[in-house]
C-alpha positions in Angstrom: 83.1 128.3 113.1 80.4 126.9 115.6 79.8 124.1 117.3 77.6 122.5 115.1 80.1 122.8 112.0 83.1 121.3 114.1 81.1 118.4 114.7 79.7 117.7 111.6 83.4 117.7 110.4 84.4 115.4 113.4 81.9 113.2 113.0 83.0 113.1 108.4 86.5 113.2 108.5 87.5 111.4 111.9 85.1 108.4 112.8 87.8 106.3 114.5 87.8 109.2 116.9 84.9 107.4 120.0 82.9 109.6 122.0 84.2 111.6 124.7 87.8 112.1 123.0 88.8 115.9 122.5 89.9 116.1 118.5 93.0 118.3 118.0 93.9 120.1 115.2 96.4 117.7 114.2 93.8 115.2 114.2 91.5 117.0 112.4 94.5 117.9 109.8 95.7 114.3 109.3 91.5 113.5 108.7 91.0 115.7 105.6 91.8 114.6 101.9 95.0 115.3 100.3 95.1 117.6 97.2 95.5 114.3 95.0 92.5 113.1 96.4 90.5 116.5 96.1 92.1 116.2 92.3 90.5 112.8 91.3 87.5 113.6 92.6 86.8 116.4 90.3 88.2 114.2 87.6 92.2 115.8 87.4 95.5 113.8 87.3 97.9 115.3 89.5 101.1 116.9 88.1 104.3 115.1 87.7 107.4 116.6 88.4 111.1 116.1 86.3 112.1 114.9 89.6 109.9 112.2 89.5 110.1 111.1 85.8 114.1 111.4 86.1 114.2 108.9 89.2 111.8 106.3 87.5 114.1 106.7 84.1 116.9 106.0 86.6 115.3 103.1 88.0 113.9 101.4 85.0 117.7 101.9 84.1 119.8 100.4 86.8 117.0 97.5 87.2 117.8 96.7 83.0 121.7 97.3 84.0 121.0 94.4 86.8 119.2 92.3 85.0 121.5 92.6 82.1 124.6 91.5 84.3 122.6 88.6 85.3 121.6 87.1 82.3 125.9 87.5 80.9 126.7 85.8 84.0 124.9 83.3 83.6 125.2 82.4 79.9 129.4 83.3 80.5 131.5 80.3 79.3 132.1 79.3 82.3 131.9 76.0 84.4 129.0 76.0 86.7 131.5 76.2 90.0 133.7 78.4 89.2 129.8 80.9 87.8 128.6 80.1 91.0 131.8 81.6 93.7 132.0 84.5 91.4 128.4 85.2 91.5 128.6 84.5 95.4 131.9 86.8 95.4 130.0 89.6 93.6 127.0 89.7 95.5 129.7 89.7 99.1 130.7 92.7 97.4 128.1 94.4 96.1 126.4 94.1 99.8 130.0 95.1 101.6 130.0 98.1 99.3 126.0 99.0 99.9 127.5 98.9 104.0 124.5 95.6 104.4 127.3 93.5 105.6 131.3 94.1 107.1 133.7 93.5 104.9 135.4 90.0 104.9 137.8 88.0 103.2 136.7 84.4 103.1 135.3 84.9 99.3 139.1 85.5 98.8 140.6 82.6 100.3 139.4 80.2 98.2 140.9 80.9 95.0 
């Protein structure tokens, strides 16, 4: 490649790049178009893997299982104190057992 190529592709692909600066190969790597974006441009969709459709099943999933346990807590014939610690309790240990916070056992204490 020549001078007069490497340029033209400096001067396309990397315009942040100011005058004087030395572009690397990294740089000039980081500049060009992923192969989703060379896809669309010709009109393609890129390719979805299992992987992918499996982890947004799972998701779509869990987020109903959540939502789910939300909505029978809330209309659980309960009074509105005793809804509101065991919500509070759950939540202490769904983020104790997620490691978000240490355990503790004030949640406990008040029953």
């Amino acid at each position: 490649m020549n001078k007069m190529s490497l340029s033209r592709i400096r001067d396309e692909y990397a315009p942040k790049l100011s005058r004087g600066t030395t572009m690397t190969l990294e740089d000039l790597l980081q500049a060009l178009p992923s192969k989703n974006d060379l896809a669309g441009a010709i009109g393609m969709q890129p390719r979805h893997t299992m992987a992918q459709d499996v982890t947004s099943i799972l998701g779509l999933f869990g987020t109903g299982m959540m939502v789910g346990a939300g909505l029978a807590l809330l209309f659980a014939p309960k009074p509105g104190q005793e809804l509101r610690r065991d919500i509070a309790e759950k939540v202490e240990a769904g983020m104790e057992s997620a490691g978000l916070t240490e355990p503790s056992h004030s949640a406990r204490t008040h029953a």
